[in-house]
C-alpha atoms as a printed R data frame, in Angstrom:
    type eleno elety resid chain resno       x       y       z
1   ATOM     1    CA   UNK     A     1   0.000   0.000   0.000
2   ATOM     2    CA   UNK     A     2   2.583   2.047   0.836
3   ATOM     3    CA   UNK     A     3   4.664   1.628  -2.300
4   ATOM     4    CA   UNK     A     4   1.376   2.272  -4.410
5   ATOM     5    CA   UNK     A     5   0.604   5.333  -2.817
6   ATOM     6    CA   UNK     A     6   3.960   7.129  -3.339
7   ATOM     7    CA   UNK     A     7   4.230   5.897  -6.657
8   ATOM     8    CA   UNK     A     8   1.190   7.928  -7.323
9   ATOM     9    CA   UNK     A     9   1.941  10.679  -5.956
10  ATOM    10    CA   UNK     A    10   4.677  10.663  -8.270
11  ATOM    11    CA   UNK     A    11   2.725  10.664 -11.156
12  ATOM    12    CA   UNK     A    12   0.384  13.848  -9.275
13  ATOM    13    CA   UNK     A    13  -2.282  11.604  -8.324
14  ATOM    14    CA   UNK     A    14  -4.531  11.585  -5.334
15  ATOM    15    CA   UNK     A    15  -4.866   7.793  -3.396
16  ATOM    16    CA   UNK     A    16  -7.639   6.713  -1.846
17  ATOM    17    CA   UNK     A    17  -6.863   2.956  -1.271
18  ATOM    18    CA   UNK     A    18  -9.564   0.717  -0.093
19  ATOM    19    CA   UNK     A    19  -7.205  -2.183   1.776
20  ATOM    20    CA   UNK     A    20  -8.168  -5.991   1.071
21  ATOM    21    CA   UNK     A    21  -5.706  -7.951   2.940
22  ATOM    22    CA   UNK     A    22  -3.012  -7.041   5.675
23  ATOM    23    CA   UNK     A    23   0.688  -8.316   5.810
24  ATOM    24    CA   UNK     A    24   3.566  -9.483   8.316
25  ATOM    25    CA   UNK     A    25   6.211  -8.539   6.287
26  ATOM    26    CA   UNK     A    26   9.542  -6.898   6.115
27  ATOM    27    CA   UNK     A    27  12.482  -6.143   2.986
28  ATOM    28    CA   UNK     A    28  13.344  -9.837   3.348
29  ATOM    29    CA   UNK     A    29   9.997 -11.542   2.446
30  ATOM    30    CA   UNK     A    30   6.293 -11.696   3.422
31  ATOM    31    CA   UNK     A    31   5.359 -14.150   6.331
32  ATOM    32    CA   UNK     A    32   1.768 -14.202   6.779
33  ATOM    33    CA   UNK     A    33  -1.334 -12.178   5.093
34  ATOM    34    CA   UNK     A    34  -5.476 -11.464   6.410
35  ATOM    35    CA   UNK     A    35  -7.751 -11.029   3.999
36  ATOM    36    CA   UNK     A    36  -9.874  -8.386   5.416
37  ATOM    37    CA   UNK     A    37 -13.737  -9.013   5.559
38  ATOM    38    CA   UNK     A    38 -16.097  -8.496   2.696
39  ATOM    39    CA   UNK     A    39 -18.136  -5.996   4.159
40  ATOM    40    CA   UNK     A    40 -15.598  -3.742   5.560
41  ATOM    41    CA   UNK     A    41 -13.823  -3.606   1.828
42  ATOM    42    CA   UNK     A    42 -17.398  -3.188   0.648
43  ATOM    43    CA   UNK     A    43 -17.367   0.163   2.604
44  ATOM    44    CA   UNK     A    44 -14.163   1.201   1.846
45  ATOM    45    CA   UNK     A    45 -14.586   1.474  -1.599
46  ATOM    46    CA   UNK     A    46 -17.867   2.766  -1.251
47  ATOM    47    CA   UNK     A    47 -16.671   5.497   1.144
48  ATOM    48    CA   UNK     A    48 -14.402   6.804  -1.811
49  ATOM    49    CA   UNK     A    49 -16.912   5.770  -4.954
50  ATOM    50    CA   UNK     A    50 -19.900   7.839  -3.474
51  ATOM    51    CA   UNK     A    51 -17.700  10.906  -2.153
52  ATOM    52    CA   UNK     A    52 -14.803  11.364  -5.222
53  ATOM    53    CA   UNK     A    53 -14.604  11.282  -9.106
54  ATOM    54    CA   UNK     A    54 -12.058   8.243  -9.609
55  ATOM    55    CA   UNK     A    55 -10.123   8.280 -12.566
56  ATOM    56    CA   UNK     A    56  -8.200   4.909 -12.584
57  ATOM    57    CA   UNK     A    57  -8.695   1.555 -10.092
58  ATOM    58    CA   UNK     A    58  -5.359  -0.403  -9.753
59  ATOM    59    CA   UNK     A    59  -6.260  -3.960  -8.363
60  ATOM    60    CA   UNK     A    60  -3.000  -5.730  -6.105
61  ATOM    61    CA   UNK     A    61  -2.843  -8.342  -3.563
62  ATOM    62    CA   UNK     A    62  -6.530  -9.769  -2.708
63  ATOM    63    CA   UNK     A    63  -5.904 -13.491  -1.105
64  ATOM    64    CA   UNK     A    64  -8.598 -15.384  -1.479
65  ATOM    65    CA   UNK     A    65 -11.530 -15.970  -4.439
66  ATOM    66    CA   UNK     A    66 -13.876 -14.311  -2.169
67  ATOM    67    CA   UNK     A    67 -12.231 -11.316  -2.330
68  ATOM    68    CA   UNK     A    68 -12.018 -11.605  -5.973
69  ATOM    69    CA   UNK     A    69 -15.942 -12.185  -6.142
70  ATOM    70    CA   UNK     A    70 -16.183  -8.848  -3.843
71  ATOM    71    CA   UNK     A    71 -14.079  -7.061  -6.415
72  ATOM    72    CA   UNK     A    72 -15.678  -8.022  -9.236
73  ATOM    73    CA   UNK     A    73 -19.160  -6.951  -7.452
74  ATOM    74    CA   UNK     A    74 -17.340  -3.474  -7.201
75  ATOM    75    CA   UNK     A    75 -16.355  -3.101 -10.477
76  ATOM    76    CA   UNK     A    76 -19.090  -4.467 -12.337
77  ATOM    77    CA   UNK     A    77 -21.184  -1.281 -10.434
78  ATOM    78    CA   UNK     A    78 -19.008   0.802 -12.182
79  ATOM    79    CA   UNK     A    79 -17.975  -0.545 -15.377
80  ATOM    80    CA   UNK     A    80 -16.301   2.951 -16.877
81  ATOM    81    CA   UNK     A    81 -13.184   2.715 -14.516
82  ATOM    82    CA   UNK     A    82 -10.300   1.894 -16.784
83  ATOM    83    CA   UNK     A    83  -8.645  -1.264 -14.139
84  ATOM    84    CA   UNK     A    84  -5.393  -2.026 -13.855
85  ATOM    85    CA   UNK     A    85  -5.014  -5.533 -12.387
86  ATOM    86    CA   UNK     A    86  -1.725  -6.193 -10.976
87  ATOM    87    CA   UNK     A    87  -1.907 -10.335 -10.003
88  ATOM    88    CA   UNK     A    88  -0.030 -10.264  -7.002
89  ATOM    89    CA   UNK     A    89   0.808 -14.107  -6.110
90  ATOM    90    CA   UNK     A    90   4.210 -14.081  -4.548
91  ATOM    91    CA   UNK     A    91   5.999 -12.018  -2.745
92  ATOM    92    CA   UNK     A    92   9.200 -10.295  -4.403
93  ATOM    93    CA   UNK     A    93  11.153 -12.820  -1.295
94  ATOM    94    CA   UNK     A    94   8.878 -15.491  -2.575
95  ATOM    95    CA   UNK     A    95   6.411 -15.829  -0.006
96  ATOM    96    CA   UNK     A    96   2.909 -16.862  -1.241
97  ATOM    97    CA   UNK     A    97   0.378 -14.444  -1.378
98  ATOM    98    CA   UNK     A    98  -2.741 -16.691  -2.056
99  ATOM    99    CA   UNK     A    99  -2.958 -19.942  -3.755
100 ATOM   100    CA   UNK     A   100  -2.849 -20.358  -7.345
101 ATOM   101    CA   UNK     A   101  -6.724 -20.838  -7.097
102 ATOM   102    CA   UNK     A   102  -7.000 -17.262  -6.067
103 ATOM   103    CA   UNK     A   103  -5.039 -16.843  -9.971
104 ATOM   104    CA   UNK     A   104  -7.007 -18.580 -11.594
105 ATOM   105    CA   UNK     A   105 -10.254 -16.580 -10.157
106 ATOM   106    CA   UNK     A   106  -8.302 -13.233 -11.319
107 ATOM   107    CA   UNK     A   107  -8.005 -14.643 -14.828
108 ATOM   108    CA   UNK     A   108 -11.652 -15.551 -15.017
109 ATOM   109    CA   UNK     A   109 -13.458 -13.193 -13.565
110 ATOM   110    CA   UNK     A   110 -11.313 -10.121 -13.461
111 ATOM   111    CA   UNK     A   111  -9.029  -9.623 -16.067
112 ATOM   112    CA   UNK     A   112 -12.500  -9.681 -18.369
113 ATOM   113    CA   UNK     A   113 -13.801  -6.582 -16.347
114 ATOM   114    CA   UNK     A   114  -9.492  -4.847 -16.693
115 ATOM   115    CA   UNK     A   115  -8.146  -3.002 -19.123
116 ATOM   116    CA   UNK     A   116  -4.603  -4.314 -18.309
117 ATOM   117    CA   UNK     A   117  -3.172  -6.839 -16.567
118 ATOM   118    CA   UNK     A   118   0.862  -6.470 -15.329
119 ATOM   119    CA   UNK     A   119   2.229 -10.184 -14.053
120 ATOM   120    CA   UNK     A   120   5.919 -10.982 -13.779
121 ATOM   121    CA   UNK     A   121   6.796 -13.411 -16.049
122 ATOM   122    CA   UNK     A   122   6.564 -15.966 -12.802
123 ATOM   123    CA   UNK     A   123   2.695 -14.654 -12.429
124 ATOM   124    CA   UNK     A   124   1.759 -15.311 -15.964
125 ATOM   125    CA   UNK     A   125   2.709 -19.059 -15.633
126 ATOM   126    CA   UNK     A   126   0.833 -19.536 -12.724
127 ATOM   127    CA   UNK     A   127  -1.911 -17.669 -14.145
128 ATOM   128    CA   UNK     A   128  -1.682 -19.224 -18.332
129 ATOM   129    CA   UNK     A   129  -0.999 -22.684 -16.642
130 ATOM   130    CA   UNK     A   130   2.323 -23.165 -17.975
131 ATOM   131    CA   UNK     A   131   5.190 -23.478 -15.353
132 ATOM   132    CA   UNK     A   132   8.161 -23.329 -18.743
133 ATOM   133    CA   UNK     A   133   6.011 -20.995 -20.771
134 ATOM   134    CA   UNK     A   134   7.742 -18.354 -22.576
135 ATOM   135    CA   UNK     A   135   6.162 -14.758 -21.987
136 ATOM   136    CA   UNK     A   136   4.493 -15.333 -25.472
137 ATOM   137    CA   UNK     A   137   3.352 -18.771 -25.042
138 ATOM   138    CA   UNK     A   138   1.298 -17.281 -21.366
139 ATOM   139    CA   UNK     A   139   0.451 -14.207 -23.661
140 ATOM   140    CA   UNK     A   140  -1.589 -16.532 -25.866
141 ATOM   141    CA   UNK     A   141  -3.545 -18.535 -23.309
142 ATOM   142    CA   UNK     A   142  -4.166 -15.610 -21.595
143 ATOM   143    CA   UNK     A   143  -5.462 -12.754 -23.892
144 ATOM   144    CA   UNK     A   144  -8.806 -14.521 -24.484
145 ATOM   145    CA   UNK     A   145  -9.364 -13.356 -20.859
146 ATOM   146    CA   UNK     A   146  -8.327  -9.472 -21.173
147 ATOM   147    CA   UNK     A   147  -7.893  -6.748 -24.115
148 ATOM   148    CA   UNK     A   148  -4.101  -6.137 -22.627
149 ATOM   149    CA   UNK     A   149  -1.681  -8.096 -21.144
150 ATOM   150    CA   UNK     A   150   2.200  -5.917 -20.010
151 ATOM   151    CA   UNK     A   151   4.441  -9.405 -19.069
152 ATOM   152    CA   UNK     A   152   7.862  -8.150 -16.913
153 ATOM   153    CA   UNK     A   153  10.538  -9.472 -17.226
154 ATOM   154    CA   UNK     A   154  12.908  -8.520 -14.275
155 ATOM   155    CA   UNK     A   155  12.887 -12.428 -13.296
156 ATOM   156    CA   UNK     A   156  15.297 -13.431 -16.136
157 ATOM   157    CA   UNK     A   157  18.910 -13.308 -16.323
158 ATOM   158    CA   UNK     A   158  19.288 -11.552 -19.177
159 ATOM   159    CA   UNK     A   159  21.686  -8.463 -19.618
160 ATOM   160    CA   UNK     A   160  18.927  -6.415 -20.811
161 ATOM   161    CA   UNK     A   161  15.258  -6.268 -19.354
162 ATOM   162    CA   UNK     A   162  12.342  -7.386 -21.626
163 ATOM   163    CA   UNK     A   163   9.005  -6.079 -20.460
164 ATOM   164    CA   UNK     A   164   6.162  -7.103 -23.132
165 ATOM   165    CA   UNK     A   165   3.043  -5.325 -24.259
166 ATOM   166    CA   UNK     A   166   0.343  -7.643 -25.670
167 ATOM   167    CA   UNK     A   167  -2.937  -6.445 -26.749
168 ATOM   168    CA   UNK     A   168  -5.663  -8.618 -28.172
169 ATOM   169    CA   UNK     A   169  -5.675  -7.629 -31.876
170 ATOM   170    CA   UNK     A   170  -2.492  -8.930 -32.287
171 ATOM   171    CA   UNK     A   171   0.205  -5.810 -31.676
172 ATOM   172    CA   UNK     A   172   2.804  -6.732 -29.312
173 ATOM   173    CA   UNK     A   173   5.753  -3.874 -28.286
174 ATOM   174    CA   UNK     A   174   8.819  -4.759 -26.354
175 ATOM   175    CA   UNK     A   175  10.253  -2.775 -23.829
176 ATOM   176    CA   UNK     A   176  13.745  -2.621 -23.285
177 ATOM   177    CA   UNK     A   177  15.588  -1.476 -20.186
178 ATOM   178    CA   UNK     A   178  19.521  -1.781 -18.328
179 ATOM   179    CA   UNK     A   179  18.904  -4.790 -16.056
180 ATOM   180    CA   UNK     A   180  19.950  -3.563 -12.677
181 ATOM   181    CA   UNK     A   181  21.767  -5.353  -9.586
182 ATOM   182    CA   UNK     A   182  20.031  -6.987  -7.229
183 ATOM   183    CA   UNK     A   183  16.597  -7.099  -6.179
184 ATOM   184    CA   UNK     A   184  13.646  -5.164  -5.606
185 ATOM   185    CA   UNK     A   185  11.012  -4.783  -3.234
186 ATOM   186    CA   UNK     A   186   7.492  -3.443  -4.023
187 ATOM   187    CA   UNK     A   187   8.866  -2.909  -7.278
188 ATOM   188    CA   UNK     A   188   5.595  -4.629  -9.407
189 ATOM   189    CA   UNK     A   189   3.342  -2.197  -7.375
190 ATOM   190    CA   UNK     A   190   4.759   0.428  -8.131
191 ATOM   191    CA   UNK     A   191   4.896  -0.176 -11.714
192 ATOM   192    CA   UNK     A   192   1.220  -1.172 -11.701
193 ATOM   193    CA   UNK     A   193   0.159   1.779  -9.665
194 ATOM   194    CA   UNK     A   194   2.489   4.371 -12.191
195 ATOM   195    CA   UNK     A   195   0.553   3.113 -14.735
196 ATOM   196    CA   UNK     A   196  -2.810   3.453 -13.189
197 ATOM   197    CA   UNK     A   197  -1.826   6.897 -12.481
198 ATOM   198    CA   UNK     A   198  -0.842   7.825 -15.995
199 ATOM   199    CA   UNK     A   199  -3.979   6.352 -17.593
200 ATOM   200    CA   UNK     A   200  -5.427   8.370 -14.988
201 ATOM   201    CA   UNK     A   201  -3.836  11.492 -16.321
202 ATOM   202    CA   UNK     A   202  -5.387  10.783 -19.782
203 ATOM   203    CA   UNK     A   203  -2.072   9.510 -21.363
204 ATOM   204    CA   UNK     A   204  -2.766   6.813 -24.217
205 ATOM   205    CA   UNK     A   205  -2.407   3.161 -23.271
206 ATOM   206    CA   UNK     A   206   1.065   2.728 -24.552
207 ATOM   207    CA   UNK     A   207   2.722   5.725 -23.958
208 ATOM   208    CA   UNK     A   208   1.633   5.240 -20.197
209 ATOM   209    CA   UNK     A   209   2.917   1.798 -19.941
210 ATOM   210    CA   UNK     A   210   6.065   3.629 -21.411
211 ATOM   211    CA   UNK     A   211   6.139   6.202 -19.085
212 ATOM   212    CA   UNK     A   212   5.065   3.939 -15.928
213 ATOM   213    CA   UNK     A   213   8.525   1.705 -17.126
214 ATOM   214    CA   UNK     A   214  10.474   4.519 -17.148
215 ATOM   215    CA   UNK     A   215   9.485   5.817 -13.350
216 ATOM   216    CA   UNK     A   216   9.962   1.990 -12.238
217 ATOM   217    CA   UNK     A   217  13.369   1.807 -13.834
218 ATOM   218    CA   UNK     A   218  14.594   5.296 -12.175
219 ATOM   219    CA   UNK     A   219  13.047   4.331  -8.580
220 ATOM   220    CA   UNK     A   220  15.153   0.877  -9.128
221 ATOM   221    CA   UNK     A   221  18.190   2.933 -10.025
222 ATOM   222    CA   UNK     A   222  18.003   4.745  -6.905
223 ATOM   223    CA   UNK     A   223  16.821   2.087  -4.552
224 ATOM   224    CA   UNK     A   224  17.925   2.134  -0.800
225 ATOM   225    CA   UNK     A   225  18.723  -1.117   1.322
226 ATOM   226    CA   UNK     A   226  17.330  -0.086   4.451
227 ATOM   227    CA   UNK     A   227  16.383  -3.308   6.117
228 ATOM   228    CA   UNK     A   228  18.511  -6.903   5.842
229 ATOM   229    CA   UNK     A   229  16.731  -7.879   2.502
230 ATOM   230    CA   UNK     A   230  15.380  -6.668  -0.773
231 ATOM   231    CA   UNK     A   231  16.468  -2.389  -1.635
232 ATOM   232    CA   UNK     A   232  13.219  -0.620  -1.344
233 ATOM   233    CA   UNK     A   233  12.713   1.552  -4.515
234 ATOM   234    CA   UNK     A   234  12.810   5.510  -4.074
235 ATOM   235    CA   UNK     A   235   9.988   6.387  -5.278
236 ATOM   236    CA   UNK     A   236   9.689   9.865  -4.709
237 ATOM   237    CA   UNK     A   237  12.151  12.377  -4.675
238 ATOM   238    CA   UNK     A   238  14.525  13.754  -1.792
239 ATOM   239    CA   UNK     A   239  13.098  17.493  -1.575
240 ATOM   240    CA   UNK     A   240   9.379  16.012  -2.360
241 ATOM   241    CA   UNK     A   241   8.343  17.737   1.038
242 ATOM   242    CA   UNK     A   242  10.657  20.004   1.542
């Protein structure tokens, strides 16, 4: 929550976060989760729905399929919110963050009301059912499901960074980026919630995936390790309240 509302502030957006699930957790991994009950996410996101105009929803860690079915009750209420669904399974330390079920329930009854989904490349397996898939082997079971599909793909090895935009009539655009040392946490957050906050801002699909990589890559560059594991991105700047 934390890394999703500083990464929109950084792209001069307002948060109003409506929290599904609570965390033990530290920079070296996640230990335990509570999903939060129905009716007290229910009137979270009604608080904000009834009082604000929202411009964007960006969809993270939910941990169970009742949560999903909650969420999809949400959404389907307001079906002109532009979704960014960000599939959160595991944990950047790899901690699970809801069983693969809870996946699947994204895939089948989410990603159909989003108009992008942003799994590592890790996530799309799970999700496309293909624990060797390539990024476009998961792109093709999965785009049935939703009109666009951004596959990261900070889990390789590679020198350079491949992060893959696939969109249901076919296009596909690669992404490109300096792989950087080490490793990262919050770091799919905040890419999902820079990207929420750029369609928010009006920018074009593509350019805002664009933009939302380039913020990611920059807050990786100048990451901190404050704790004994992951570096924590900095996602805003050092005179941002001064």
């Amino acid at each position: 929550m934390q890394a999703d509302i500083e990464a929109l502030l950084a792209q001069g957006c307002h948060a109003a976060p409506a929290v599904t699930a609570l965390t033990v957790q530290n920079t070296v991994n996640v230990s335990d989760f509570r999903v939060l009950d129905r009716e007290w996410v229910l009137a979270q996101a009604n608080a904000v729905l009834g009082d604000s105009e929202v411009a964007a929803v960006k969809l993270g860690m939910l941990g169970s399929t009742a949560m999903v079915d909650t969420v999809v009750e949400l959404l389907q209420a307001h079906p002109h919110l532009p979704v960014v669904c960000d599939p959160v399974l595991r944990a950047g330390g790899g901690g699970s963050l809801g069983k693969d079920e809870v996946g699947y329930a994204m895939r089948e009854r989410l990603f159909p009301l989003s108009l992008i989904a942003t799994p590592n490349l890790p996530e799309a397996r799970i999700l496309a059912e293909l624990p060797e898939g390539t990024a476009d082997e998961c792109a093709a079971k999965l785009l049935p499901f939703i009109k666009h599909l951004l596959i990261t793909g900070g889990h390789g090895d590679e020198h350079e960074v491949h992060n893959r935009l696939y969109s249901r009539d076919g296009t596909q655009q690669t992404f490109t980026c300096q792989r950087l040392p080490g490793s990262y946490h919050g770091s799919g957050c905040t890419l999902a919630s820079a990207l929420a906050g750029r369609i928010a801002q009006g920018e074009g699909l593509v350019s805002a995936v664009q933009s939302a990589l380039n913020y990611t890559w920059r807050t990786l560059r100048d990451a901190e390790q404050l704790g004994q594991g992951q570096f924590v991105p900095r996602r805003l700047p050092l005179d941002f309240c001064s």
